[in-house]
C-alpha positions as CSV (number, residue, x, y, z in Angstrom):
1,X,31.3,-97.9,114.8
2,X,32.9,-94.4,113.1
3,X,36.5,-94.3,113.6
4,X,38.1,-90.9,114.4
5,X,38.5,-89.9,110.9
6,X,34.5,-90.1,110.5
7,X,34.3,-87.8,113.2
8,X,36.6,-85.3,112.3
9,X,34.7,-85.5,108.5
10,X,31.7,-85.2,110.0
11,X,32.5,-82.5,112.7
12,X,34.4,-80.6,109.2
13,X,31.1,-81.0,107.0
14,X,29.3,-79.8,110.3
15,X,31.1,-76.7,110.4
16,X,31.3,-75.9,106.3
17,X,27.3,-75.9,106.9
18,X,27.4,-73.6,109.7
19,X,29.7,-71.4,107.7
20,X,27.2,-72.0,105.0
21,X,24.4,-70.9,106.7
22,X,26.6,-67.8,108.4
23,X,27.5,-67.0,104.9
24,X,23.3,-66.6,103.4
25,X,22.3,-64.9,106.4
26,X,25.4,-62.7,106.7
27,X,24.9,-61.9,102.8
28,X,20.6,-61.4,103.2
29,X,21.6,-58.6,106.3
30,X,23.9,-56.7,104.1
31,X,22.2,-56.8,101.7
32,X,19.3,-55.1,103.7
33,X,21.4,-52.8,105.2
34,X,22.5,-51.7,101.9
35,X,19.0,-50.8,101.2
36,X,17.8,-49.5,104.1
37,X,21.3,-47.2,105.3
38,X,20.4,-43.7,105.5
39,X,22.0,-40.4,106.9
40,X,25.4,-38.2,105.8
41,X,27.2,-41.0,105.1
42,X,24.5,-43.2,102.8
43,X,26.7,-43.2,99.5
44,X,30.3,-44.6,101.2
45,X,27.8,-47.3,103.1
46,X,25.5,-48.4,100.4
47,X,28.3,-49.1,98.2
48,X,30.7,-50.6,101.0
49,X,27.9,-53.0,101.9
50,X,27.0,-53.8,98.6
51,X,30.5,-54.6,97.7
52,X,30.9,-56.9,100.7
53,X,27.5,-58.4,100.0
54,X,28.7,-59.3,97.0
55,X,32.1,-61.2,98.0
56,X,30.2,-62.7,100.9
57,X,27.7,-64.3,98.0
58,X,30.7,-65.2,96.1
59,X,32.1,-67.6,98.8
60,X,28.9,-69.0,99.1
61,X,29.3,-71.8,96.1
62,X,32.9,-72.8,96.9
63,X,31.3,-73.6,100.4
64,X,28.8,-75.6,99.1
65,X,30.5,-77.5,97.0
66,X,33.0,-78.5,100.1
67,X,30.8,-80.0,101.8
68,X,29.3,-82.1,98.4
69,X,33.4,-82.9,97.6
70,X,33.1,-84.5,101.2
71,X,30.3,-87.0,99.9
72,X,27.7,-84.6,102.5
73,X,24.5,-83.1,101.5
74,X,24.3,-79.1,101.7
75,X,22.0,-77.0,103.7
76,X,18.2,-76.9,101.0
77,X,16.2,-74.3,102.3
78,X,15.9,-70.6,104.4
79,X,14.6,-72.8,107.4
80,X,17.9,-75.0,107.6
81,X,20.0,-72.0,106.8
82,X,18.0,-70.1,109.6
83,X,18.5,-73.5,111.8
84,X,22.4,-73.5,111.4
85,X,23.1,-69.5,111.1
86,X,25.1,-67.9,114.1
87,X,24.0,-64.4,112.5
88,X,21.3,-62.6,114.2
89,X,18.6,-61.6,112.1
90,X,17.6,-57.7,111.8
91,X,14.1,-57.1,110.2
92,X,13.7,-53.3,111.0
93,X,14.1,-51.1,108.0
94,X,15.5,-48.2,110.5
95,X,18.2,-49.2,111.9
96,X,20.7,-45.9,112.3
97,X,24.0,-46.5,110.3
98,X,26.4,-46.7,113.3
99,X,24.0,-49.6,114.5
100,X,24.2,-51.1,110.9
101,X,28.2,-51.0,110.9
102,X,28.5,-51.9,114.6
103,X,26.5,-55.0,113.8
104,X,27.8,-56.3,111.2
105,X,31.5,-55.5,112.3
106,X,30.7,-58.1,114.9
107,X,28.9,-60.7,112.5
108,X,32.1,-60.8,110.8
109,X,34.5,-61.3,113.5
110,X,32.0,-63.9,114.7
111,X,32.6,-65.4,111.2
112,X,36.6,-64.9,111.3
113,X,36.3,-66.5,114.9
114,X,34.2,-69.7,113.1
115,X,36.8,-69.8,110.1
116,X,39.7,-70.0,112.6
117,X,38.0,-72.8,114.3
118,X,37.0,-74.6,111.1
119,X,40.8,-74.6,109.9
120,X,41.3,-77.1,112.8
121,X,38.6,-79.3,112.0
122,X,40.0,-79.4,107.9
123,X,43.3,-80.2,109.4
124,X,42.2,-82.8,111.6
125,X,39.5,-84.1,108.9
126,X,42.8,-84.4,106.6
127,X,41.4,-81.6,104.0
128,X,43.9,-79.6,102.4
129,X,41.6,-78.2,99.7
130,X,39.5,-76.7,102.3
131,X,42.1,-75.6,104.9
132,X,43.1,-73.5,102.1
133,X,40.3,-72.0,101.0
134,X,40.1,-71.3,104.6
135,X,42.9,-69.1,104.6
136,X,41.4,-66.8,101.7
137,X,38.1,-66.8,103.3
138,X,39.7,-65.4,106.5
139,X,41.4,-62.9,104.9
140,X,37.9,-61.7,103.4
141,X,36.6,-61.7,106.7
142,X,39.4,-60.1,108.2
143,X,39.4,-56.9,105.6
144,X,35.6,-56.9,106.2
145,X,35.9,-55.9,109.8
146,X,38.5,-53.8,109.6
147,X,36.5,-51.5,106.2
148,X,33.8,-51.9,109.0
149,X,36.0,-50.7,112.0
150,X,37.3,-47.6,109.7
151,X,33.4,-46.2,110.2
152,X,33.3,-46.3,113.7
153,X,36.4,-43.8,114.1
């Protein structure tokens, strides 16, 4: 029978792989985004997206490697990433830039939303290291959808 604290590990190494997966789609969309963004404002986007594509891969290591410091086996391929992702996919190559920023704005504060709910499970799973990576990882977030938000007007 698991006792409490099994379930709060195991609802905590739940989560870090759904922020896992969030994380590899959310960085595979910018990054196609960054490609594909065209119109008046291509240089300020492709670079923007490219620099948040690039924090957005950075994170995705540390979050690996929570869930393995919590004796838990990671997500191993695209098909369990696109199992446990939250993040819509976009395949079309012209999408209009609004529609780019808009989307992503909201992938983001889908993510901000997750990290605010995964901080309770860290706390409840008695994980301090990873309540306060957390913290920085919402702050990422949090500047992401608010660079986003500034393109919108």
């Amino acid at each position: 029978m698991a006792t409490t604290g099994d379930n709060s590990k195991q609802a905590l190494i739940e989560g870090l792989n759904g922020l896992l997966a969030d994380h590899f789609a959310l960085y595979i969309k910018t990054k196609n985004f960054h490609w594909h963004v065209k119109g008046p404002r291509f240089r300020d986007l492709h670079l923007l997206f490219d620099e948040q594509a690039a924090e957005i891969q950075g994170q995705i290591d540390a979050i690996a490697e929570r869930v393995r410091k919590n004796d838990a086996p990671t997500l191993t391929s695209l098909s369990t990433v696109m199992a446990a992702t939250n993040v819509a996919e976009e395949n079309a190559t012209d999408v209009d830039a609004d529609t780019m920023v808009k989307q992503l704005r909201d992938d983001n504060a889908a993510l901000v939303a997750s990290l605010k709910s995964l901080k309770e499970a860290a706390d409840k799973a008695g994980d301090n290291a990873t309540d306060g990576l957390i913290d920085d990882w919402t702050d990422m977030a949090e500047e992401r959808v608010w660079f986003l938000k500034s393109f919108l007007g």
